[in-house]
Each structure stands twice: as structure tokens, then as C-alpha cells.
C-alpha distance (Angstrom), angle and dihedral (degrees) to the residues before:
residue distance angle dihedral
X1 . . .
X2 3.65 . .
X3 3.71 131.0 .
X4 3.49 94.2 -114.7
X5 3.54 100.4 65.9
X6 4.16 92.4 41.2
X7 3.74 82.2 69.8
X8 3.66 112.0 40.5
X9 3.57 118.3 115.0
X10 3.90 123.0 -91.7
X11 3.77 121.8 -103.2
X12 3.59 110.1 -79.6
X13 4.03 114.0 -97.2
X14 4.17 116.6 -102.8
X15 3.80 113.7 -154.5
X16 3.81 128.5 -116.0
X17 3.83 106.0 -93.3
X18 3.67 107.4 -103.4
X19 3.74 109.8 -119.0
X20 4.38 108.7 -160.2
X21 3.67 83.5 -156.1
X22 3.68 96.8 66.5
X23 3.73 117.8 104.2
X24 4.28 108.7 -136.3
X25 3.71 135.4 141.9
X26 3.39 109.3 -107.8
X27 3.84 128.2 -165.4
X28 3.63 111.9 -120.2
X29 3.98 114.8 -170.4
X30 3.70 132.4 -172.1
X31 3.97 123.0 46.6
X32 3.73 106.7 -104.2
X33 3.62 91.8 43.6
X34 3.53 89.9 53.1
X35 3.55 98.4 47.8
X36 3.88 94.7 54.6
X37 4.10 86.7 62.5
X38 3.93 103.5 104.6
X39 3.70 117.3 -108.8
X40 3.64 139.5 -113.3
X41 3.86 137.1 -174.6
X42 3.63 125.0 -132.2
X43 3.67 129.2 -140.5
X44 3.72 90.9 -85.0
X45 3.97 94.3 38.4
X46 4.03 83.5 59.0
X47 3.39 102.4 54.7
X48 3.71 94.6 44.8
X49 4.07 93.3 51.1
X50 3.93 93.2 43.9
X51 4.04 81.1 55.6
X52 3.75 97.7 49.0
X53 3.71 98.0 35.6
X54 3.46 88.2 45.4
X55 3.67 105.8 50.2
X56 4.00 90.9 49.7
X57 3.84 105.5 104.2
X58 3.87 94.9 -171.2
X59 3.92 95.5 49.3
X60 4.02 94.0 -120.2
X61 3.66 90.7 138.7
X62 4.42 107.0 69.2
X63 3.98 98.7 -165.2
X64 3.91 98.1 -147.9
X65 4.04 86.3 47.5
X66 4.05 86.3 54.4
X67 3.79 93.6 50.0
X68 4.09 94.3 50.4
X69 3.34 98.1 44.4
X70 3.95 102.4 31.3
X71 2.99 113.3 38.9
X72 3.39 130.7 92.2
X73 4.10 100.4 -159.9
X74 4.13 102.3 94.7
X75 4.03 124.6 162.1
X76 3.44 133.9 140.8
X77 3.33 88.5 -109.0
X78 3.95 135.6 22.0
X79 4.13 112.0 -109.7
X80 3.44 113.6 -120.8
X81 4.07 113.1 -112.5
X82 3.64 134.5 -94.2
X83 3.97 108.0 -105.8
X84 3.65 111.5 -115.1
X85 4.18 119.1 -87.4
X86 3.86 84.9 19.9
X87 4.19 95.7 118.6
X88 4.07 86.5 46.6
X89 3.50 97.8 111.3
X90 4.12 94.2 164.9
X91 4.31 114.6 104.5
X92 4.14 106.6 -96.4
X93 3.87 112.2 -92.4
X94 3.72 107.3 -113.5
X95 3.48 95.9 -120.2
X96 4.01 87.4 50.5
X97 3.44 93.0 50.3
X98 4.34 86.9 50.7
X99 3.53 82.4 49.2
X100 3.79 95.1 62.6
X101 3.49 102.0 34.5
X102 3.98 87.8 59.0
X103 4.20 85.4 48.9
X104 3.24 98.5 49.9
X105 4.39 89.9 50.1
């Protein structure tokens, strides 16, 4: 083997294919360009646009319209929700813990 080909640079990198079916979080900077992402509502955001859309008797407020132009959530794609009991960081109650057992029999 010769010396020259100990030091020759390595192939050059090719990227991952990018697949548009892929779900990722992707960083979006500048204003406009982050304002042209389409919008989604939360848990939260929900609730408080089925109560305002729903308490107006003449139809002024369009619920769709609110989300897009409201709301502040934007991604290409919506996350996927936290299961239930996931952010309940305390130890079980015994009784709660009975309780689940006998549900799950």
C-alpha cells in the first residue's frame, strides 16, 4: 500500500433521501415563513374555540377561520398527544393501584 493512498480524502458524504411522508419537527425561522405553516389547535385551543364559536348566536365567529389565523400552534404536521396519567409523576395510591388491577381482570 502506498502512502499516497493512506492519505487521500474519504468519499464525499450522500444525504439520507428525504422521505415527505416522514413525520419530524422541523425548525421554521423568519415570520412570514412561519405564518404560512398551516395551523392546528391543541387540547386547550379546542375547548376554548368550541366555547366561543359556540356561544355566538349570529355565526360571526367561523371556527376553522379562528384556528388559521389565531392561533399560534403551527407545524407541518400536528404532534401526536400525551396519553392520559403520563405527566403524573407521584407513586400510585394503593387503593388506585387496587383499582386498576381489578379493571384490567
Amino acid at each position: 500500500m502506498c502512502a499516497a493512498s493512506l492519505f487521500s480524502p474519504p468519499p464525499p458524504l450522500t444525504p439520507y433521501p428525504q422521505n415527505p411522508y416522514t413525520k419530524y419537527k422541523e425548525v421554521v425561522r423568519g415570520k412570514e415563513a412561519r405564518a404560512a405553516m398551516p395551523a392546528y389547535a391543541c387540547d386547550e385551543c379546542k375547548r376554548f374555540f368550541d366555547s366561543v364559536c359556540a356561544d355566538d348566536p349570529n355565526g360571526v365567529f367561523d371556527k376553522e377561520f379562528m384556528i388559521k389565523n389565531a392561533c399560534r400552534h403551527r407545524a407541518k404536521w400536528k404532534p401526536e398527544a400525551t396519553p392520559p396519567e403520563f405527566w403524573n409523576l407521584s407513586f400510585p395510591d394503593e387503593r388506585d393501584q387496587h383499582n386498576f388491577t381489578q379493571d384490567k381482570i
